[in-house]
C-alpha positions in Angstrom: -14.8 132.8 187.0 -16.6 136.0 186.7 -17.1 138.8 184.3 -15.8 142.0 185.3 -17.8 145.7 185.7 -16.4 146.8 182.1 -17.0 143.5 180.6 -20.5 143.2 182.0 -21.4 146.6 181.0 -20.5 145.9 177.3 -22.7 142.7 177.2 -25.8 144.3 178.9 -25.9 146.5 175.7 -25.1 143.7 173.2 -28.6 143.1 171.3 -28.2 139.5 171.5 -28.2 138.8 174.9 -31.8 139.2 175.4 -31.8 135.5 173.6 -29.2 134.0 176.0 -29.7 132.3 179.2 -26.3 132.0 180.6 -22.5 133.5 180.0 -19.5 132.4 181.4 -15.6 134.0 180.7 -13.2 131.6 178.6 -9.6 132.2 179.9 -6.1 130.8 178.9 -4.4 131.1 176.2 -2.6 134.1 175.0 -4.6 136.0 172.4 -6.0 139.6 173.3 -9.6 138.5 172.4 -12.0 138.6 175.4 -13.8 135.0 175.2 -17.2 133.9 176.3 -19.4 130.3 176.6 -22.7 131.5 175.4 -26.5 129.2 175.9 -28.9 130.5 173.9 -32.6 130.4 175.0 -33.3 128.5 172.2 -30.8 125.4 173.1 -27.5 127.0 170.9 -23.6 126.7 171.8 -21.6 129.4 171.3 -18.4 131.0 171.7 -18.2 135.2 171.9 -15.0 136.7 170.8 -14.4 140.3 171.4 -11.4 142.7 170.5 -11.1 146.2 170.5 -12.6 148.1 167.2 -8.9 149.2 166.1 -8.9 145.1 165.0 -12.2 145.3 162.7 -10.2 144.4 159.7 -8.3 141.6 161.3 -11.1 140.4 162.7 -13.7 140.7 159.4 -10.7 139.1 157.8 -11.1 136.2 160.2 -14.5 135.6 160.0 -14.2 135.6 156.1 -11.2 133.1 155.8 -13.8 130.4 158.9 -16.3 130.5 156.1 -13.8 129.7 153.7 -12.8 126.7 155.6 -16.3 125.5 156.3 -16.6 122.8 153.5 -12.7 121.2 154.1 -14.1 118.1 156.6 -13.2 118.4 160.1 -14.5 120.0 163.0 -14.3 123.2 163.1 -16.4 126.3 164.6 -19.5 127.5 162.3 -19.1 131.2 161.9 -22.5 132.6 163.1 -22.3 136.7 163.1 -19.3 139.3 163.2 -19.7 142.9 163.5 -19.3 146.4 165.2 -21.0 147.3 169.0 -20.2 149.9 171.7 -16.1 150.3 170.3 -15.8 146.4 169.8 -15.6 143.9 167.3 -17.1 140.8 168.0 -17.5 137.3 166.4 -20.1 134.7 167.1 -19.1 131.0 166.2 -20.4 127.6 167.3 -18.9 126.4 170.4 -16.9 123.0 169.2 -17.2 120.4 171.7 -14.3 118.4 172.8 -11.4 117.7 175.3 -7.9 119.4 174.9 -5.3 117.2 172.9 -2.9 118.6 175.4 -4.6 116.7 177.9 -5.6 113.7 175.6 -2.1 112.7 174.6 -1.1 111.7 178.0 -0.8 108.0 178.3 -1.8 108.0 174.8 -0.3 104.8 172.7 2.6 106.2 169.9 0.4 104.6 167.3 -2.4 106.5 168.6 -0.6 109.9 168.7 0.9 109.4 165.4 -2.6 108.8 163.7 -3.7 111.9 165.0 -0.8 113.7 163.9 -2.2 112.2 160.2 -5.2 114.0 160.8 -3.7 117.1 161.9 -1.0 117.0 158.7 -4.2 116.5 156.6 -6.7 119.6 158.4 -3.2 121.8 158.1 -3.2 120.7 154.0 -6.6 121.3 153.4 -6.6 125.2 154.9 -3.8 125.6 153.1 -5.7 124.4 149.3 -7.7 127.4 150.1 -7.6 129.5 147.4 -6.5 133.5 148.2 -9.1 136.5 147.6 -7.8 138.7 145.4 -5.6 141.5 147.6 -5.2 139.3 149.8 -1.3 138.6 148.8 -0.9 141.8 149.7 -1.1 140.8 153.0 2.3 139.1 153.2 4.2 142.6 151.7 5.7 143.7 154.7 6.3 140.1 156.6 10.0 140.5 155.2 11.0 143.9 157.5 8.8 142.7 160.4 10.8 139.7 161.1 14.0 141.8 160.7 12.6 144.4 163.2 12.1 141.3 165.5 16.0 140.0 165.0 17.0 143.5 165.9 14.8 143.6 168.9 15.9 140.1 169.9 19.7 141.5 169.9 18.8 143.9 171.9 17.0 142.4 174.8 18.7 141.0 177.9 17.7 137.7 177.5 19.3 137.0 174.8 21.0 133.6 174.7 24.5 132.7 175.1 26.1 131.5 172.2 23.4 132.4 169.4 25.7 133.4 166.5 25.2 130.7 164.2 21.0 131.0 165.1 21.0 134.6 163.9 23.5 134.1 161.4 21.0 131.6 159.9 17.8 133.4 160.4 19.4 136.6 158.4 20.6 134.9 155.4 16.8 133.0 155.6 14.5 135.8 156.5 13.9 136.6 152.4 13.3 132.4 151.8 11.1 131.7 148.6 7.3 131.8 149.5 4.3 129.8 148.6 1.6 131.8 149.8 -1.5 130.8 151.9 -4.3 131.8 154.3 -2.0 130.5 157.3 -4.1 129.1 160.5 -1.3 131.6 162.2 -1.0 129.1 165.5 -1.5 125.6 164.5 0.1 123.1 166.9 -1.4 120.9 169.7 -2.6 123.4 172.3 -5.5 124.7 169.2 -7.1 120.9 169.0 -9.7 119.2 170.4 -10.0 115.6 170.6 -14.2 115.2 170.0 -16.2 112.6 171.2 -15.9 110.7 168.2 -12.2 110.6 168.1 -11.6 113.5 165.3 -9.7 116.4 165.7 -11.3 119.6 165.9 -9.2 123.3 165.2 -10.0 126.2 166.9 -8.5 129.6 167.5 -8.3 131.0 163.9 -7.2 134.7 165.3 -4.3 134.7 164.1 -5.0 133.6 160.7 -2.6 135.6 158.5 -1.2 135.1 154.8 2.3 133.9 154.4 4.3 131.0 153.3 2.6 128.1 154.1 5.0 126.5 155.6 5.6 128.6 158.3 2.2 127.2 159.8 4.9 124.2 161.3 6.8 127.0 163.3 4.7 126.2 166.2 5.0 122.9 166.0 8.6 123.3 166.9 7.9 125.3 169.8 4.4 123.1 171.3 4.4 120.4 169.7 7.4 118.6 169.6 7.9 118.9 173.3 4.6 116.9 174.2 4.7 114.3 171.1 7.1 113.8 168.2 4.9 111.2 167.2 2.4 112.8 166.6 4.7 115.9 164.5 5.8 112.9 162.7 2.4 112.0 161.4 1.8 115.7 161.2 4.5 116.1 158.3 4.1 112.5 156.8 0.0 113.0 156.1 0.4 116.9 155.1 3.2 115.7 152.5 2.0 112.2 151.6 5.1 110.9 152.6 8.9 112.3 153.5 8.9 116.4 152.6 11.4 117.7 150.1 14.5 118.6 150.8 13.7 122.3 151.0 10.8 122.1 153.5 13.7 121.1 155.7 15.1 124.4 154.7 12.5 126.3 155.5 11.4 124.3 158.6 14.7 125.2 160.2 14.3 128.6 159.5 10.8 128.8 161.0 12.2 126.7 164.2 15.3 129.3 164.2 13.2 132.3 164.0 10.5 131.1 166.0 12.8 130.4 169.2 14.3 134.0 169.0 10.6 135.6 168.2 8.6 133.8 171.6 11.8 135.1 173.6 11.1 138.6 172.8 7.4 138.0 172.7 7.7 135.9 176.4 9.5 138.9 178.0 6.0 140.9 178.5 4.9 137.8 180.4 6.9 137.6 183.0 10.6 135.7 184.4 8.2 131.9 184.2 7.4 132.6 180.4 10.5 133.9 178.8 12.5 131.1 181.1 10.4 128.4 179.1 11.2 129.9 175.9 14.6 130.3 176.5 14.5 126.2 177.3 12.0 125.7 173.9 15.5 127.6 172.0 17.8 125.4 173.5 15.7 122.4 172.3 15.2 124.0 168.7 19.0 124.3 168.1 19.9 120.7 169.7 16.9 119.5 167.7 18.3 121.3 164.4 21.8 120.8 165.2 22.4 124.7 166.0 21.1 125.6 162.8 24.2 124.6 160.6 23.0 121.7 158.3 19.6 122.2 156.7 18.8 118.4 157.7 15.8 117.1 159.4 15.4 117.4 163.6 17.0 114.9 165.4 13.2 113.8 166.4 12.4 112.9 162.9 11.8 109.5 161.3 11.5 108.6 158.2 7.8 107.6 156.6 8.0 104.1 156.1 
């Protein structure tokens, strides 16, 4: 793939590329960043994200909360540099080497899957033992009304799905649930791992890291997840809780699930007819899953830690 004219333009002025000796575009995926596979002159491996300057804060905040996570034990990007060039803000991490899990899982023995899940549960754990900077709470202030915003808007659009009562009758009397705040990964579910060399796990895409209730970090497992391996979601929950959740997790799992299906509808709509048809189909497997969202019981694709 190439870089285009603008993009070029941008890295021809960036003081560090006078130390590189080859740049290539990363695409896929759905973030706004600009990506880029960097070699260095002097043998290094790096990733370039870029965003537009209006995202300093979210992207200083970023940077700040990969440090943070540098010393919990799994592969992970290094942070390297983040700062402010030609209207941009730009981060510079270590490029992680590894295969997608996506990819990985296919063929892959349960046993296998759900060991990985383990490791996943434990990674999602330790992010979330990271202790808040002070202000940072303040973060999570206006999470309440967003989500609300986001049921009206769902309401509203045309792709609404049939029969969705009981879905946004749950979500409203949820949206206000009890928190227990975190520095959230923001998008943790298969399609951010990488299966290394060595057979551990590696998490990338940190942007959009966010502070919230920690268990909302398992919305996406709902949505990407489950769909590919419920083995390995299985092991996910088991290692994160030692064992079977309580009974509110379950609560508040459902809830995520519920408002997660409604949210990637409205969100999939700017996509195109292809993405908002396969989040329509990821709703209708949330509310078999969660038995339309009537009982706050485990999904149907839970088992039991033995």
């Amino acid at each position: 793939m190439t870089i285009g004219v603008n993009e070029r333009a941008w890295l021809r002025t960036f003081p560090e590329t006078a130390h590189w000796r080859k740049v290539l575009p990363v695409r896929g995926g759905y973030g706004s960043d600009r990506k880029y596979e960097v070699w260095t002159r002097s043998g290094e491996h790096l990733l370039l994200r870029v965003a537009d300057e209006r995202e300093t804060r979210r992207k200083y905040a970023e940077f700040a909360f990969i440090q943070r996570c540098q010393a919990l034990g799994f592969p992970m990007p290094r942070p390297v540099d983040c700062g402010l060039h030609a209207g941009k803000v730009y981060e510079l991490l270590t490029w992680v080497e590894g295969e997608p899990l996506t990819q990985e899982l296919i063929g892959m023995p349960e046993s296998e899957q759900y060991r990985l899940g383990q490791e996943a549960g434990r990674a999602l754990a330790a992010i979330h033992s990271v202790l808040l900077e002070p202000g940072e709470r303040r973060e999570a202030d206006g999470e309440v009304e967003a989500r609300k915003r986001m049921v009206f808007r769902y309401l509203a659009s045309r792709h609404r799905m049939a029969g969705d009562d009981a879905t946004v009758m749950f979500v409203a009397k949820h949206v206000a649930y009890p928190k227990r705040l975190a520095g959230l990964h923001g998008d943790f579910h298969i399609g951010n791992l990488l299966l290394t060399a060595g057979g551990k796990l590696a998490v990338m895409d940190f942007d959009r890291r966010q502070v919230g209730d920690r268990w909302q970090d398992f919305q996406r497992a709902q949505t990407f997840s489950v769909p590919r391996s419920t083995a390995f979601v299985n092991g996910q929950i088991h290692a994160y809780f030692m064992g079977d959740p309580p009974q509110e997790f379950w609560e508040a799992f459902a809830y995520e699930a519920a408002y997660g299906a409604i949210r990637q509808i409205v969100w999939a709509e700017s996509l195109g007819a292809n993405a908002t048809q396969q989040m329509q189909m990821s709703y209708a497997r949330a509310a078999r899953d969660f038995r339309g969202f009537t009982p706050c019981e485990p999904p149907r694709w839970y088992v039991p830690a033995r």
